[in-house]
ROSE-4610 file (N, C-alpha, C; in Angstrom, 1 decimal, always signed):
// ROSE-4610
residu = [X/X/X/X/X/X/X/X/X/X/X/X/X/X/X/X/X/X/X/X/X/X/X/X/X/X/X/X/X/X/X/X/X/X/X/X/X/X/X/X/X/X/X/X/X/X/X/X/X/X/X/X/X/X/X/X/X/X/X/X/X/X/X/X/X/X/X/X/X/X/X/X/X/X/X/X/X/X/X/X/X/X/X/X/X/X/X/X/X/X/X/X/X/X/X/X/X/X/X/X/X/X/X/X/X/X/X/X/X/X/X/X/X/X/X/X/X/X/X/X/X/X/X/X/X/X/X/X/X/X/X/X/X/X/X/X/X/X/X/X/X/X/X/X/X/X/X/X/X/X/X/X/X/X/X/X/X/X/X/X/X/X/X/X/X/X/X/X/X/X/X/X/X/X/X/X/X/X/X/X/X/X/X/X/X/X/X/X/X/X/X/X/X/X/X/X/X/X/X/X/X/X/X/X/X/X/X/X/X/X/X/X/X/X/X/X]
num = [1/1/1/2/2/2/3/3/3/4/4/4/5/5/5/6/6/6/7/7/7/8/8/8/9/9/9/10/10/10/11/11/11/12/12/12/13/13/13/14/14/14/15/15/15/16/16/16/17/17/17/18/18/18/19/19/19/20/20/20/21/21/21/22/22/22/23/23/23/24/24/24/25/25/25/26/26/26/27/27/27/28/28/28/29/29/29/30/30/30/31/31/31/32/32/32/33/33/33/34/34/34/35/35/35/36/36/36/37/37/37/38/38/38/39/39/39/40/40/40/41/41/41/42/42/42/43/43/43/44/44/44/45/45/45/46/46/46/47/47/47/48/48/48/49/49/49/50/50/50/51/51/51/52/52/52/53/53/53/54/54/54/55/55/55/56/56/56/57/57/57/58/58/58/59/59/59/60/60/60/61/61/61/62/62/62/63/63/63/64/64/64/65/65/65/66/66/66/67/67/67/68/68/68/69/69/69/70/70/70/71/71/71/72/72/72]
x = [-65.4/-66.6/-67.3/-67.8/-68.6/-69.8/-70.3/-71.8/-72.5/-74.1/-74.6/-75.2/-75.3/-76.2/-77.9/-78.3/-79.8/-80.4/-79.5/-80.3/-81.0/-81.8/-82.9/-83.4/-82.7/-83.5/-84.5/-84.8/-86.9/-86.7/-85.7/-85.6/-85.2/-84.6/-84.0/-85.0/-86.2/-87.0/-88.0/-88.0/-88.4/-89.9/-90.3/-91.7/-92.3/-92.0/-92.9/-93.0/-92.7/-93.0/-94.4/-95.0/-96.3/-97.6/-97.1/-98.2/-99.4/-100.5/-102.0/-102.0/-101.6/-102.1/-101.4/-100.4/-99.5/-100.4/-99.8/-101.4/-99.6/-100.7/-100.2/-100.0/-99.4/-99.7/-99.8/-99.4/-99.7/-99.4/-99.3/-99.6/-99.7/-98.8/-98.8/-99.7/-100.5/-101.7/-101.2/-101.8/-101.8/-101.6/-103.2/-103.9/-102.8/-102.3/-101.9/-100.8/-100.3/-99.1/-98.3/-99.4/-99.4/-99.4/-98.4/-98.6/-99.5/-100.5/-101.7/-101.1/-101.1/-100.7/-102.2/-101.8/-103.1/-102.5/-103.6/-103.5/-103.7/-105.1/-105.6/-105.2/-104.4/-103.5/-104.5/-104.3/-105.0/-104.3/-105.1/-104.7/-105.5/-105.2/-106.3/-107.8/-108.0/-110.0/-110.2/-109.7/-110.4/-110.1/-111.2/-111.3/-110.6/-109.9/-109.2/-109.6/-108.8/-109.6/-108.1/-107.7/-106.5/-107.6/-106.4/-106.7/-107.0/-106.0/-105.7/-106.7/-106.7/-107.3/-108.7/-108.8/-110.2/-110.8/-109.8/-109.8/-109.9/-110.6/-111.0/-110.4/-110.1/-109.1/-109.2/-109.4/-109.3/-108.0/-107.6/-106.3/-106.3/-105.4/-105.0/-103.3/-103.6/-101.8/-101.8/-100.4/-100.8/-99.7/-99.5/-99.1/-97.2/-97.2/-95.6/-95.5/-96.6/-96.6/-97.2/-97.1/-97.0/-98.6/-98.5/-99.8/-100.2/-100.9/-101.8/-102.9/-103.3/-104.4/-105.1/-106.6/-107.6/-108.8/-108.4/-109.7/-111.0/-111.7/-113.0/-113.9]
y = [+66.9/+66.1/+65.6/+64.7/+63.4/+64.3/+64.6/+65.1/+64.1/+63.7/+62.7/+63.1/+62.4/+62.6/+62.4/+61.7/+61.5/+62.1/+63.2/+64.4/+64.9/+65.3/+66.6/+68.1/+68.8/+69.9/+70.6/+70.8/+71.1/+72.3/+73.6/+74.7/+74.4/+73.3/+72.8/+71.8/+71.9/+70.4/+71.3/+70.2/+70.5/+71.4/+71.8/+72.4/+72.2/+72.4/+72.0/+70.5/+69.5/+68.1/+68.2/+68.9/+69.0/+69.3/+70.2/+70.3/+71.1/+70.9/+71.3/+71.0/+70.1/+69.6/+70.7/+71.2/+72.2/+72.8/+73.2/+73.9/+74.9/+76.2/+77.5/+78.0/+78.6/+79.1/+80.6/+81.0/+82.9/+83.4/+84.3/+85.0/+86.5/+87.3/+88.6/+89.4/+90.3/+90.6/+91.3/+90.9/+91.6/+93.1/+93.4/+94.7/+96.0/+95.5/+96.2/+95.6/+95.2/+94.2/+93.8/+93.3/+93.5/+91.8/+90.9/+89.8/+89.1/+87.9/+88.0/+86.2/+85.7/+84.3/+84.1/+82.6/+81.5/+80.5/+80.3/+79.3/+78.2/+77.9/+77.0/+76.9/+76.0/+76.4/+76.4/+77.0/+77.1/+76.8/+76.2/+75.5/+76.0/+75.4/+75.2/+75.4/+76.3/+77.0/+76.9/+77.3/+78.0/+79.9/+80.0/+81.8/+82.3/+83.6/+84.4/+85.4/+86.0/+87.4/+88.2/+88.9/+90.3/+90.4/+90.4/+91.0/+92.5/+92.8/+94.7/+95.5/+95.1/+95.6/+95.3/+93.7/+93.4/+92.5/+93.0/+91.8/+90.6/+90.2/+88.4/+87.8/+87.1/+86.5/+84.8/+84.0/+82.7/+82.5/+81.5/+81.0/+79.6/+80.0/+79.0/+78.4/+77.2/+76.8/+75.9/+76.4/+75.5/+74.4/+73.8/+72.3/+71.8/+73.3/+73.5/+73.7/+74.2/+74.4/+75.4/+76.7/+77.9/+78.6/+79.7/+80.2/+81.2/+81.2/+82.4/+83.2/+84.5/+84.8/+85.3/+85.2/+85.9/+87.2/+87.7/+88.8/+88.3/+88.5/+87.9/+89.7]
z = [-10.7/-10.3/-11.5/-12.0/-12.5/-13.1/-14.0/-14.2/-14.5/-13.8/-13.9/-15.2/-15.8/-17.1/-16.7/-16.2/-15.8/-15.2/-14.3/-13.2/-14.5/-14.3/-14.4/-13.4/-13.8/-12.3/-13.0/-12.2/-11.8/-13.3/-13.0/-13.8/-15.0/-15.4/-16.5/-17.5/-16.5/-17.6/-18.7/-19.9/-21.4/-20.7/-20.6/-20.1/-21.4/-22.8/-23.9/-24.2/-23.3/-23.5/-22.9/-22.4/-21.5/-22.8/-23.7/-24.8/-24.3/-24.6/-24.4/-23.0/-22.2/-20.8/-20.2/-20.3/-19.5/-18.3/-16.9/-16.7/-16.1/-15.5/-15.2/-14.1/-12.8/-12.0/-11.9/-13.4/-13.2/-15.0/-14.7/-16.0/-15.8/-17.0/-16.9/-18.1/-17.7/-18.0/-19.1/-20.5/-21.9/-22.1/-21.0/-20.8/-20.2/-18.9/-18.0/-17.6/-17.7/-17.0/-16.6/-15.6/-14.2/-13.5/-13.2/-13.0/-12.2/-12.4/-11.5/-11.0/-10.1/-9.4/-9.2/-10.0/-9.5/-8.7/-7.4/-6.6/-6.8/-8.1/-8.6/-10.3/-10.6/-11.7/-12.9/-14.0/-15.3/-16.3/-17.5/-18.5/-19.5/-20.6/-21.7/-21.9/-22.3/-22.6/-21.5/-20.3/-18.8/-19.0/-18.5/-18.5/-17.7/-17.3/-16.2/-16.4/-15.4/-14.8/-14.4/-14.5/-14.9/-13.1/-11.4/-10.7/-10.3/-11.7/-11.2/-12.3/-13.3/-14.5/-14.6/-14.5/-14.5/-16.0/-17.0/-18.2/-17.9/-19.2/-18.8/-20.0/-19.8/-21.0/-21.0/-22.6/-22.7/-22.8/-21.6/-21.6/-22.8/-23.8/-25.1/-25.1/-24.5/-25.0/-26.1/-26.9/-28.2/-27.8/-29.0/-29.3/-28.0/-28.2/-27.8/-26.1/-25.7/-24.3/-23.5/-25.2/-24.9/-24.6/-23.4/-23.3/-24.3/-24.7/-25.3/-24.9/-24.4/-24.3/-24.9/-24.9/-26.0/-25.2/-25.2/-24.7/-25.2/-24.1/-24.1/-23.7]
């Protein structure tokens, strides 16, 4: 069978072509770590909240895509 060259699948795409705009739907807690799912996705200098632990943390992605958290 033929591989198309142009497909893209969804699990396969560059995710660091997104940069700073990247946004999130979850994230596993620094503190306790314990995975917390956002319904409302987060990005860049928006605050969070650790559901099981209770940490708050500044969500930082740098240039590449990647999340960073900072305890607040």
């Amino acid at each position: 069978m033929p591989v198309d060259q142009g497909y893209e699948d969804d699990d396969e795409k560059d995710e660091s072509s997104e940069g700073t705009a990247r946004r999130f739907g979850d994230f596993d807690c620094p503190e306790c770590a314990a995975n917390n799912p956002y319904d409302d996705k987060f990005g860049n200098g928006d605050e969070i909240r650790c559901y099981y632990c209770g940490a708050e943390f500044l969500a930082m992605v740098t240039d590449s895509g990647r999340l960073k958290l900072r305890l607040l």
